[in-house]
FIKELO-50900 format. One record per residue (C-alpha): x, y, z; residue number from 0; residue in one letter. Coordinates in Angstrom, 2 decimals. Layout:
N
ATOM        u        v        w  num  residuo
ATOM        X        Y        Z  NUM        A
...
END
This chain:
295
ATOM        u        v        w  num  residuo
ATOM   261.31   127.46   229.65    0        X
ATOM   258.70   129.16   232.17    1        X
ATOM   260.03   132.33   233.43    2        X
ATOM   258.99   134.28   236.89    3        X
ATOM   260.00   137.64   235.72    4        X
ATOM   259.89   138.91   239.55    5        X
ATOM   261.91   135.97   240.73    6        X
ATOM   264.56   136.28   238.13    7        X
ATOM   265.30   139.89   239.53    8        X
ATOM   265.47   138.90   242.88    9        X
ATOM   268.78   137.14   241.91   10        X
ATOM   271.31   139.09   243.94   11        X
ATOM   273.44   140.89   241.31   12        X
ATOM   276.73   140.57   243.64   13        X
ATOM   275.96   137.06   243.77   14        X
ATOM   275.53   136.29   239.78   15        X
ATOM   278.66   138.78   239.35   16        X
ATOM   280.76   136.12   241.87   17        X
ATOM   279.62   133.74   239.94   18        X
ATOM   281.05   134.67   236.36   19        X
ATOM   284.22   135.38   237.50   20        X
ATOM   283.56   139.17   238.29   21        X
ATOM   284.64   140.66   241.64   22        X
ATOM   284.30   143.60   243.21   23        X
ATOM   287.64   146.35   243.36   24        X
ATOM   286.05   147.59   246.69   25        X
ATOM   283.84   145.92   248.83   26        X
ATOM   281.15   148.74   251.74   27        X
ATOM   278.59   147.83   254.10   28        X
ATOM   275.76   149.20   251.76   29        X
ATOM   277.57   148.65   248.06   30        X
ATOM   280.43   146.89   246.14   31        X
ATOM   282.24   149.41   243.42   32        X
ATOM   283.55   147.05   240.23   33        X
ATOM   285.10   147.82   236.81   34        X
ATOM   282.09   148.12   234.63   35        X
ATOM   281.55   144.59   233.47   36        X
ATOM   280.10   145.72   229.70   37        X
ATOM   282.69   148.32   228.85   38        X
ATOM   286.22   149.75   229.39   39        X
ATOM   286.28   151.33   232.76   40        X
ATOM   289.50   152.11   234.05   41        X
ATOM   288.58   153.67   236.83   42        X
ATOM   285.96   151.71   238.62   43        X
ATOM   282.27   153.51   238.41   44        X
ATOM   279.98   150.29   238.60   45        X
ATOM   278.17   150.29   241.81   46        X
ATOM   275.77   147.45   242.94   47        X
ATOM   273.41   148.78   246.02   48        X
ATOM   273.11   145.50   248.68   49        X
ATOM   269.74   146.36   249.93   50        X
ATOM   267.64   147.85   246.76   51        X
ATOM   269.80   145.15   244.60   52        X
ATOM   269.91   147.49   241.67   53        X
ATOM   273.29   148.60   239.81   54        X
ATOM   274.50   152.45   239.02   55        X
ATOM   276.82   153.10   236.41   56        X
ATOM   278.21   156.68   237.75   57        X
ATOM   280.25   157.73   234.21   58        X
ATOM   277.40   156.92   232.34   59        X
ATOM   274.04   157.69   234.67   60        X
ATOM   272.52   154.42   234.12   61        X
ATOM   271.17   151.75   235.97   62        X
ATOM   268.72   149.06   236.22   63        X
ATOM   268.05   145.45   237.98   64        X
ATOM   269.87   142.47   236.58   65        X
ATOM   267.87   141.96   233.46   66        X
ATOM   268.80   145.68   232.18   67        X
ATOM   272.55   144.58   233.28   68        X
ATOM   272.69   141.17   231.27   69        X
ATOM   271.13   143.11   228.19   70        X
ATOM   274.28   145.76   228.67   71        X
ATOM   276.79   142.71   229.30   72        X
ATOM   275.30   140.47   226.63   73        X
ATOM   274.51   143.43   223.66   74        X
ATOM   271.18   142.23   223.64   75        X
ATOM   267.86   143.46   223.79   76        X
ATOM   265.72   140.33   223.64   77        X
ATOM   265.26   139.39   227.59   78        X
ATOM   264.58   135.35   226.98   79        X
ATOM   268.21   135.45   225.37   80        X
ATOM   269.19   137.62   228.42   81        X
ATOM   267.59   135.20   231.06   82        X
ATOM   269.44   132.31   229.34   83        X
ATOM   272.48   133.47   229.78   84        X
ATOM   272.15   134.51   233.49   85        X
ATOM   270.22   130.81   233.93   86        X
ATOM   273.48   128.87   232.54   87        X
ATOM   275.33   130.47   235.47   88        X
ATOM   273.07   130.36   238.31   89        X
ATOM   270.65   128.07   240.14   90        X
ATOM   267.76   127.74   241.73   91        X
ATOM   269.25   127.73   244.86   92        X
ATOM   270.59   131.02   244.18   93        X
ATOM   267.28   132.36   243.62   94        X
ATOM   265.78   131.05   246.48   95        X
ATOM   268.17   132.11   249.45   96        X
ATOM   267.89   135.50   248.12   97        X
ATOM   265.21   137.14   250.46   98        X
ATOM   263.02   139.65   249.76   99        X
ATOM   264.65   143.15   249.35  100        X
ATOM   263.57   145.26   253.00  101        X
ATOM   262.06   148.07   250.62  102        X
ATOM   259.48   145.44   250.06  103        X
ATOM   257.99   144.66   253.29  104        X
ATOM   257.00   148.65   253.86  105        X
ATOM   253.72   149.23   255.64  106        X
ATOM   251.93   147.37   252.85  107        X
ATOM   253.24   144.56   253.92  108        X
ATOM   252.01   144.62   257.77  109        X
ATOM   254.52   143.38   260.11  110        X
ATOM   255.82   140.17   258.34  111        X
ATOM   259.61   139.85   259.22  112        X
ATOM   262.20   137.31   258.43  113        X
ATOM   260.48   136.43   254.71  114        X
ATOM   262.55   133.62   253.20  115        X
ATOM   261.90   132.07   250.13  116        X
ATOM   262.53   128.22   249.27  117        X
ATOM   261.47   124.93   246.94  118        X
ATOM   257.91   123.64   247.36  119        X
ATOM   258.87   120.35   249.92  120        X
ATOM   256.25   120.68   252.89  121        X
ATOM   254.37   117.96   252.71  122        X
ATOM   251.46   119.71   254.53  123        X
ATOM   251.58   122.17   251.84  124        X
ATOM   251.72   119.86   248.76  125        X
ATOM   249.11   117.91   250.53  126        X
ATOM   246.98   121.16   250.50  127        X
ATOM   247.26   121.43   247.00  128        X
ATOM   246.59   118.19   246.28  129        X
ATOM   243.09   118.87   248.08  130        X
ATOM   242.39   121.19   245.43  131        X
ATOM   243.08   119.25   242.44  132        X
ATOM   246.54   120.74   241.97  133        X
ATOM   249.21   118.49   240.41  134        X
ATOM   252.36   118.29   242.48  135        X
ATOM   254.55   118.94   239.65  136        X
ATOM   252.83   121.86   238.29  137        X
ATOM   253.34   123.06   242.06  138        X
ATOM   256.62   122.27   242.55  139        X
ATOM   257.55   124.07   239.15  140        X
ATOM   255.93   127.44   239.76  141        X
ATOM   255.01   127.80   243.37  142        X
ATOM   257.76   128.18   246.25  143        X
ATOM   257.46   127.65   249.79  144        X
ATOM   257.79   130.96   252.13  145        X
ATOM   258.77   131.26   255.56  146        X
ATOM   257.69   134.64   257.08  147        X
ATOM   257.53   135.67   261.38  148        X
ATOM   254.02   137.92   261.91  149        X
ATOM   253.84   139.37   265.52  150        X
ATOM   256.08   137.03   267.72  151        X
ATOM   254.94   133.37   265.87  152        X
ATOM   256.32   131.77   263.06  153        X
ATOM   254.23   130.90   259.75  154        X
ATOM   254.86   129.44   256.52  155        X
ATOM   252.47   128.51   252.72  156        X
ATOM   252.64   128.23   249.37  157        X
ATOM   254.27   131.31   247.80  158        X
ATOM   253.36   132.89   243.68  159        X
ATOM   255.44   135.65   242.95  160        X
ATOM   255.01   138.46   241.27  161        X
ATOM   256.26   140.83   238.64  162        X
ATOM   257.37   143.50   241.52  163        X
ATOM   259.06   140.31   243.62  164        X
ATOM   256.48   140.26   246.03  165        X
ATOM   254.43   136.70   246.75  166        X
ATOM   250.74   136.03   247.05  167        X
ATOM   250.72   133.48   249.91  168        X
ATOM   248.44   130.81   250.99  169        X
ATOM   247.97   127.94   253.10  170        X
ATOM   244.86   126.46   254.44  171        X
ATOM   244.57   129.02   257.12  172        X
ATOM   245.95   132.02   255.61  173        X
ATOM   245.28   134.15   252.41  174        X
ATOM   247.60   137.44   251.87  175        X
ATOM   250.51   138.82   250.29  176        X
ATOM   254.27   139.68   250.96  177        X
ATOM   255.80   142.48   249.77  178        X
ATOM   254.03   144.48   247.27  179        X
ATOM   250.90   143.42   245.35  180        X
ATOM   250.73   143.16   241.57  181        X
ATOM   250.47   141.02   238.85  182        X
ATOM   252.31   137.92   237.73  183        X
ATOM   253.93   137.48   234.54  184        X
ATOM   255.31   134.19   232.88  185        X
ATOM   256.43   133.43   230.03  186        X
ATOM   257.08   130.14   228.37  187        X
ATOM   258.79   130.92   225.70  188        X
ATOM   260.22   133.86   223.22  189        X
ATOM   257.91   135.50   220.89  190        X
ATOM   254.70   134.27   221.95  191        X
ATOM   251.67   136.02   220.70  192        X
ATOM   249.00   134.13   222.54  193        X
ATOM   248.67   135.02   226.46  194        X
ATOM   245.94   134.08   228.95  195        X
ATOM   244.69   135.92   231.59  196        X
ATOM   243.58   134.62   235.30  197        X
ATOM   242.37   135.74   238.59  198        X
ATOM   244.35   134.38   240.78  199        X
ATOM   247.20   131.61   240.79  200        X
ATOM   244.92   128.80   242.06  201        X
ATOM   243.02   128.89   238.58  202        X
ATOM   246.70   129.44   236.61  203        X
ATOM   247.71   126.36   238.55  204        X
ATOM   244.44   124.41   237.65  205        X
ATOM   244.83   125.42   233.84  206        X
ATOM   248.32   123.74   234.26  207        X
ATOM   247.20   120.95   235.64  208        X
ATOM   244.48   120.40   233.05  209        X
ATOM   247.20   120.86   230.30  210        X
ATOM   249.21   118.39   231.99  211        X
ATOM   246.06   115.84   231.95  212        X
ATOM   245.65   116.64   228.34  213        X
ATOM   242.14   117.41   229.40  214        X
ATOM   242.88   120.64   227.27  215        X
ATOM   244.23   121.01   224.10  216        X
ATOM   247.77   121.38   225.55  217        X
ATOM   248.84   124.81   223.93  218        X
ATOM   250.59   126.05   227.26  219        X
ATOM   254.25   126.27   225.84  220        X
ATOM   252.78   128.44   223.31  221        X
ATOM   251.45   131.04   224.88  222        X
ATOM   252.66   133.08   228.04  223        X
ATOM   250.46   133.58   231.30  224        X
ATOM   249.24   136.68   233.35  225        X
ATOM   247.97   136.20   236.68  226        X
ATOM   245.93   139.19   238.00  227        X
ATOM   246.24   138.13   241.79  228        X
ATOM   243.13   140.63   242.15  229        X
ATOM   240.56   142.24   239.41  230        X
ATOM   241.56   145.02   241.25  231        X
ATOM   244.98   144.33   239.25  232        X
ATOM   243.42   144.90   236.03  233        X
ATOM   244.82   148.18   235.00  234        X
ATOM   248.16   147.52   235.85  235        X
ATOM   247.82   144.14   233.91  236        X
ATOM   247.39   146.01   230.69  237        X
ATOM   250.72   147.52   229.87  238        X
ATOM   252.16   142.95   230.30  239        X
ATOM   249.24   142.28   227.58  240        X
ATOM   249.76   144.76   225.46  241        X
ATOM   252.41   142.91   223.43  242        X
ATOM   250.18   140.34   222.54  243        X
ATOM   247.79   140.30   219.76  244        X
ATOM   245.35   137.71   221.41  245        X
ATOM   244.59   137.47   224.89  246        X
ATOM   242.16   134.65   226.08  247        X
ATOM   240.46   135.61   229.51  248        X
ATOM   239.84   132.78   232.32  249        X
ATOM   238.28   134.62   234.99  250        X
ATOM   235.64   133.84   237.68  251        X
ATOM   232.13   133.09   236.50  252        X
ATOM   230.86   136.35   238.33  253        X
ATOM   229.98   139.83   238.24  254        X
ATOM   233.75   141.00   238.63  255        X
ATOM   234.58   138.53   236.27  256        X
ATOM   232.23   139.92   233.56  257        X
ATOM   233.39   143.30   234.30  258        X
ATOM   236.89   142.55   234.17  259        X
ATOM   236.56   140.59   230.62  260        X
ATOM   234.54   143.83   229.52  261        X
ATOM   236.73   146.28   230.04  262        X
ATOM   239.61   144.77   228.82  263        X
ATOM   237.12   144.63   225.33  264        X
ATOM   236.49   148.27   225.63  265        X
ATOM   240.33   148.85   225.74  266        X
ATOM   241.63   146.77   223.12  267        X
ATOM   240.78   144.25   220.41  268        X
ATOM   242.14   140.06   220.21  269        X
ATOM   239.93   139.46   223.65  270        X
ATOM   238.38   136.29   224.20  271        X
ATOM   236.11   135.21   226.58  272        X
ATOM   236.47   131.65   227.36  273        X
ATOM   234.54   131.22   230.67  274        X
ATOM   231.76   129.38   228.49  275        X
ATOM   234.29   126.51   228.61  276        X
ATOM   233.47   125.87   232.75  277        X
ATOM   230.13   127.34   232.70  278        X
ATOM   228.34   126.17   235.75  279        X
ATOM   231.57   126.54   237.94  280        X
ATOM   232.50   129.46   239.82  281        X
ATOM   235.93   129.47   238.20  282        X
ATOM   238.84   126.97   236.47  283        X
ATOM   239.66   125.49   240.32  284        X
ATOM   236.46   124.45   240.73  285        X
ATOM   236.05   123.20   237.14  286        X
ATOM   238.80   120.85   238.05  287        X
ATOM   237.58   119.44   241.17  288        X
ATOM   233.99   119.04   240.03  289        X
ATOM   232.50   121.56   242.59  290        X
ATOM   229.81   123.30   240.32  291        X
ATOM   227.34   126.18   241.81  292        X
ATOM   225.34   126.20   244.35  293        X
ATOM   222.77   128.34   243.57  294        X
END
Protein backbone atom coordinates (compact mmCIF):
# COMPACT_ATOMS: atom_id res chain seq x y z
CA UNK A 1 0.00 0.00 0.00
CA UNK A 2 1.73 3.42 -1.17
CA UNK A 3 0.92 6.12 1.16
CA UNK A 4 0.96 10.16 0.42
CA UNK A 5 1.47 11.15 3.95
CA UNK A 6 0.36 14.91 2.95
CA UNK A 7 -2.68 13.68 1.12
CA UNK A 8 -3.85 11.42 3.86
CA UNK A 9 -4.08 14.61 6.18
CA UNK A 10 -5.86 16.55 3.87
CA UNK A 11 -8.83 14.17 4.57
CA UNK A 12 -11.32 16.52 6.18
CA UNK A 13 -11.63 15.25 9.78
CA UNK A 14 -15.53 16.31 9.92
CA UNK A 15 -15.87 14.37 6.90
CA UNK A 16 -14.09 10.89 8.10
CA UNK A 17 -15.97 11.58 11.59
CA UNK A 18 -19.55 11.54 9.35
CA UNK A 19 -18.43 8.77 8.01
CA UNK A 20 -17.97 6.35 11.11
CA UNK A 21 -21.00 7.14 12.53
CA UNK A 22 -19.71 10.20 14.65
CA UNK A 23 -21.60 13.51 14.60
CA UNK A 24 -21.14 16.59 15.84
CA UNK A 25 -23.36 17.85 19.34
CA UNK A 26 -22.98 21.44 17.90
CA UNK A 27 -22.37 22.43 14.59
CA UNK A 28 -20.43 26.85 14.00
CA UNK A 29 -19.41 28.53 11.00
CA UNK A 30 -15.61 28.04 11.86
CA UNK A 31 -15.84 24.54 14.10
CA UNK A 32 -18.05 21.51 15.06
CA UNK A 33 -17.84 20.66 19.09
CA UNK A 34 -18.33 16.53 19.52
CA UNK A 35 -18.08 14.11 22.48
CA UNK A 36 -14.50 13.11 22.39
CA UNK A 37 -14.52 10.14 20.10
CA UNK A 38 -11.43 8.17 22.12
CA UNK A 39 -12.63 8.68 25.65
CA UNK A 40 -15.54 9.39 28.07
CA UNK A 41 -16.52 12.95 27.61
CA UNK A 42 -19.64 13.89 29.03
CA UNK A 43 -19.54 17.15 28.39
CA UNK A 44 -18.51 17.76 24.86
CA UNK A 45 -14.72 19.32 24.60
CA UNK A 46 -13.67 17.86 21.08
CA UNK A 47 -13.39 20.63 18.66
CA UNK A 48 -12.53 20.16 14.91
CA UNK A 49 -11.35 23.73 13.29
CA UNK A 50 -13.06 23.82 9.42
CA UNK A 51 -10.39 25.87 7.90
CA UNK A 52 -6.87 24.69 9.58
CA UNK A 53 -8.62 21.01 9.65
CA UNK A 54 -6.89 20.17 12.86
CA UNK A 55 -8.79 18.86 16.15
CA UNK A 56 -8.47 20.41 19.95
CA UNK A 57 -9.26 18.42 22.78
CA UNK A 58 -10.04 21.42 25.40
CA UNK A 59 -10.10 19.00 28.86
CA UNK A 60 -7.07 17.53 27.87
CA UNK A 61 -4.87 20.36 25.75
CA UNK A 62 -4.22 18.17 22.91
CA UNK A 63 -4.52 18.18 19.39
CA UNK A 64 -3.22 17.13 16.16
CA UNK A 65 -4.33 16.37 12.32
CA UNK A 66 -6.17 13.17 11.63
CA UNK A 67 -3.30 10.77 11.87
CA UNK A 68 -2.58 11.92 15.68
CA UNK A 69 -6.59 11.47 16.05
CA UNK A 70 -6.84 7.80 14.58
CA UNK A 71 -3.70 6.88 16.81
CA UNK A 72 -5.92 8.35 19.98
CA UNK A 73 -9.20 6.56 18.57
CA UNK A 74 -7.43 3.36 17.54
CA UNK A 75 -4.73 3.02 20.83
CA UNK A 76 -2.14 2.82 18.42
CA UNK A 77 1.03 4.24 17.73
CA UNK A 78 2.11 2.55 14.50
CA UNK A 79 0.65 5.09 11.65
CA UNK A 80 0.38 2.25 8.65
CA UNK A 81 -2.11 0.47 11.19
CA UNK A 82 -3.60 4.00 11.75
CA UNK A 83 -3.93 4.82 7.92
CA UNK A 84 -5.64 1.40 7.48
CA UNK A 85 -8.15 1.96 9.52
CA UNK A 86 -9.08 5.50 8.31
CA UNK A 87 -8.59 3.89 4.47
CA UNK A 88 -11.40 1.09 5.22
CA UNK A 89 -13.76 4.03 5.81
CA UNK A 90 -12.97 6.52 3.29
CA UNK A 91 -12.23 6.92 -0.41
CA UNK A 92 -10.44 8.43 -2.76
CA UNK A 93 -13.01 10.59 -3.63
CA UNK A 94 -13.01 11.87 -0.24
CA UNK A 95 -9.52 12.81 -0.49
CA UNK A 96 -9.73 14.45 -3.56
CA UNK A 97 -12.72 16.99 -3.13
CA UNK A 98 -11.02 18.10 -0.10
CA UNK A 99 -9.18 21.36 -1.27
CA UNK A 100 -6.30 22.72 -0.08
CA UNK A 101 -6.59 24.29 3.46
CA UNK A 102 -6.55 28.58 2.73
CA UNK A 103 -3.50 28.72 5.29
CA UNK A 104 -1.75 27.10 2.44
CA UNK A 105 -1.96 29.36 -0.42
CA UNK A 106 -0.24 32.42 1.80
CA UNK A 107 2.07 34.68 -0.15
CA UNK A 108 4.25 31.68 -0.98
CA UNK A 109 1.90 30.56 -2.98
CA UNK A 110 1.43 33.77 -5.39
CA UNK A 111 -2.04 34.41 -6.31
CA UNK A 112 -3.34 30.85 -7.22
CA UNK A 113 -7.09 30.70 -6.14
CA UNK A 114 -9.72 28.10 -6.44
CA UNK A 115 -6.97 24.98 -6.06
CA UNK A 116 -8.92 21.74 -6.44
CA UNK A 117 -7.54 18.53 -6.38
CA UNK A 118 -8.80 15.40 -8.51
CA UNK A 119 -7.82 11.75 -10.29
CA UNK A 120 -5.24 11.87 -13.09
CA UNK A 121 -8.02 11.67 -16.34
CA UNK A 122 -6.84 14.59 -18.76
CA UNK A 123 -5.87 13.09 -21.55
CA UNK A 124 -3.59 16.05 -22.49
CA UNK A 125 -1.93 15.47 -19.29
CA UNK A 126 -1.44 11.65 -19.41
CA UNK A 127 -0.41 12.24 -22.93
CA UNK A 128 2.35 14.57 -21.49
CA UNK A 129 3.60 11.99 -19.44
CA UNK A 130 3.59 9.55 -21.79
CA UNK A 131 6.10 11.94 -23.78
CA UNK A 132 8.41 11.44 -21.09
CA UNK A 133 8.50 7.83 -20.74
CA UNK A 134 6.07 7.81 -17.81
CA UNK A 135 3.76 4.78 -17.48
CA UNK A 136 0.11 5.73 -17.20
CA UNK A 137 -0.47 3.59 -14.32
CA UNK A 138 2.38 4.62 -12.28
CA UNK A 139 0.74 8.18 -13.01
CA UNK A 140 -2.54 7.54 -12.33
CA UNK A 141 -1.48 5.86 -8.90
CA UNK A 142 0.60 8.67 -7.46
CA UNK A 143 0.04 11.82 -9.38
CA UNK A 144 -3.42 13.83 -9.26
CA UNK A 145 -4.74 16.28 -11.52
CA UNK A 146 -5.07 20.06 -10.07
CA UNK A 147 -7.22 22.74 -11.09
CA UNK A 148 -5.97 26.17 -9.83
CA UNK A 149 -7.29 30.15 -11.25
CA UNK A 150 -3.83 32.52 -11.46
CA UNK A 151 -4.74 36.22 -12.25
CA UNK A 152 -8.22 36.11 -14.03
CA UNK A 153 -7.47 32.62 -16.35
CA UNK A 154 -7.99 29.23 -15.52
CA UNK A 155 -5.06 26.49 -15.50
CA UNK A 156 -4.70 23.00 -14.70
CA UNK A 157 -1.33 19.89 -14.62
CA UNK A 158 -0.20 17.11 -13.10
CA UNK A 159 -0.15 17.53 -9.31
CA UNK A 160 2.75 15.47 -6.53
CA UNK A 161 1.98 16.27 -3.17
CA UNK A 162 3.81 16.76 -0.46
CA UNK A 163 4.42 15.99 3.15
CA UNK A 164 3.02 19.66 4.22
CA UNK A 165 -0.17 19.05 1.61
CA UNK A 166 1.09 21.30 -0.80
CA UNK A 167 1.62 20.01 -4.73
CA UNK A 168 4.53 20.43 -7.07
CA UNK A 169 2.69 21.08 -10.37
CA UNK A 170 3.51 20.64 -13.92
CA UNK A 171 2.29 20.58 -17.30
CA UNK A 172 4.05 21.22 -20.48
CA UNK A 173 3.92 24.91 -20.04
CA UNK A 174 4.15 25.36 -16.44
CA UNK A 175 6.61 24.31 -13.60
CA UNK A 176 5.70 25.53 -9.84
CA UNK A 177 4.18 24.68 -6.70
CA UNK A 178 0.86 25.10 -4.67
CA UNK A 179 0.78 25.66 -1.31
CA UNK A 180 3.88 25.26 0.59
CA UNK A 181 7.10 23.64 -0.69
CA UNK A 182 8.70 20.59 0.89
CA UNK A 183 9.45 17.22 0.53
CA UNK A 184 7.45 14.15 -0.36
CA UNK A 185 7.21 11.15 1.62
CA UNK A 186 5.77 7.62 0.64
CA UNK A 187 5.74 4.77 1.98
CA UNK A 188 4.95 1.36 0.67
CA UNK A 189 4.75 -0.50 3.34
CA UNK A 190 5.31 -0.84 7.40
CA UNK A 191 8.71 -1.25 8.69
CA UNK A 192 10.75 -0.66 5.79
CA UNK A 193 14.38 -0.05 6.30
CA UNK A 194 15.45 0.65 2.77
CA UNK A 195 14.39 4.27 1.36
CA UNK A 196 15.51 6.06 -1.82
CA UNK A 197 16.03 9.44 -2.33
CA UNK A 198 15.15 11.69 -5.62
CA UNK A 199 15.18 15.11 -6.97
CA UNK A 200 12.19 15.64 -8.14
CA UNK A 201 8.94 13.47 -8.89
CA UNK A 202 9.65 13.09 -12.63
CA UNK A 203 12.74 10.78 -11.74
CA UNK A 204 10.47 8.99 -8.67
CA UNK A 205 7.97 8.43 -11.44
CA UNK A 206 10.65 7.08 -13.94
CA UNK A 207 12.13 4.69 -11.13
CA UNK A 208 8.46 3.41 -10.99
CA UNK A 209 8.11 2.95 -14.25
CA UNK A 210 11.38 1.06 -14.63
CA UNK A 211 10.25 -1.22 -11.68
CA UNK A 212 7.13 -1.78 -13.42
CA UNK A 213 9.20 -2.86 -16.73
CA UNK A 214 11.24 -5.08 -14.56
CA UNK A 215 14.08 -3.21 -16.12
CA UNK A 216 15.18 -2.99 -12.34
CA UNK A 217 15.39 -5.43 -9.89
CA UNK A 218 11.82 -4.67 -8.71
CA UNK A 219 12.47 -3.98 -4.88
CA UNK A 220 9.94 -0.94 -4.80
CA UNK A 221 7.38 -2.51 -2.24
CA UNK A 222 10.28 -2.88 -0.08
CA UNK A 223 11.52 0.15 0.46
CA UNK A 224 9.74 3.64 0.98
CA UNK A 225 10.48 6.82 -1.27
CA UNK A 226 11.55 10.52 -0.54
CA UNK A 227 11.19 13.00 -3.12
CA UNK A 228 13.25 16.19 -2.49
CA UNK A 229 11.16 18.41 -4.99
CA UNK A 230 14.41 20.73 -4.75
CA UNK A 231 18.20 20.04 -3.40
CA UNK A 232 17.34 23.00 -1.78
CA UNK A 233 14.98 20.47 0.26
CA UNK A 234 17.80 18.59 1.55
CA UNK A 235 17.89 19.59 5.12
CA UNK A 236 14.46 19.28 5.75
CA UNK A 237 14.61 15.76 4.04
CA UNK A 238 16.80 14.51 6.81
CA UNK A 239 14.64 14.25 9.87
CA UNK A 240 11.96 11.54 6.94
CA UNK A 241 15.42 9.50 6.44
CA UNK A 242 16.51 9.31 9.55
CA UNK A 243 14.51 6.17 10.40
CA UNK A 244 16.11 4.27 7.91
CA UNK A 245 19.31 2.49 8.15
CA UNK A 246 20.06 2.58 4.30
CA UNK A 247 19.25 5.24 2.06
CA UNK A 248 20.13 4.82 -1.73
CA UNK A 249 20.48 8.34 -3.48
CA UNK A 250 19.11 8.87 -7.24
CA UNK A 251 19.90 12.32 -7.91
CA UNK A 252 20.90 14.35 -11.02
CA UNK A 253 24.23 13.55 -12.61
CA UNK A 254 25.50 17.18 -11.68
CA UNK A 255 27.25 19.40 -9.47
CA UNK A 256 24.12 19.80 -7.06
CA UNK A 257 23.67 16.32 -7.35
CA UNK A 258 27.20 15.48 -6.07
CA UNK A 259 26.81 17.93 -3.40
CA UNK A 260 23.61 16.79 -2.28
CA UNK A 261 24.80 12.90 -2.13
CA UNK A 262 27.89 14.38 -0.13
CA UNK A 263 26.43 15.93 2.44
CA UNK A 264 24.00 13.58 3.24
CA UNK A 265 27.55 11.22 3.71
CA UNK A 266 28.98 13.79 5.97
CA UNK A 267 25.74 13.60 8.11
CA UNK A 268 25.10 10.08 8.45
CA UNK A 269 26.24 6.58 7.53
CA UNK A 270 24.00 3.62 5.15
CA UNK A 271 24.37 6.28 2.00
CA UNK A 272 24.63 5.01 -1.32
CA UNK A 273 25.35 6.55 -4.34
CA UNK A 274 23.75 4.91 -7.19
CA UNK A 275 23.98 7.51 -10.02
CA UNK A 276 26.78 5.16 -11.58
CA UNK A 277 23.74 3.07 -12.61
CA UNK A 278 22.61 6.01 -15.49
CA UNK A 279 25.95 7.43 -15.92
CA UNK A 280 25.96 9.35 -19.10
CA UNK A 281 22.35 10.73 -18.42
CA UNK A 282 21.58 13.83 -16.76
CA UNK A 283 19.24 12.02 -14.38
CA UNK A 284 16.72 8.66 -14.04
CA UNK A 285 14.04 10.59 -16.65
CA UNK A 286 16.38 10.80 -19.09
CA UNK A 287 17.84 7.33 -18.44
CA UNK A 288 14.44 6.13 -19.36
CA UNK A 289 13.86 7.87 -22.49
CA UNK A 290 17.34 7.33 -23.88
CA UNK A 291 18.29 11.11 -23.96
CA UNK A 292 22.04 10.87 -22.79
CA UNK A 293 24.37 14.20 -22.53
CA UNK A 294 25.10 16.49 -24.68
CA UNK A 295 28.25 17.63 -23.90
Amino acid sequence: MAVNFGEIKRIDIIGYLEKIGIRPVRNYQTYALYHAPYREDRHPSFKVSRKKNRWYDLATMQSGDIIDLGKMMYNTNDIMEVIRHIQNYTTAELVIRERIPSELQDERAGTFRDVTVKPLTNDKLLSYLGSRGIDSSVAVEFCREIHFSLGHRHYYGIGFGNVLGGYEVRNPFFKGTVGQKDVSLIQMGSGNELCTVFEGFMDFLSYMTLCRRSDFTPFAETMDFVVLNSVSNLRKAMKWLTPYPTVTCCLDNDDAGRRAVDTLNETRDGIHDASGVYKGFKDLNDFLRGKRFCP
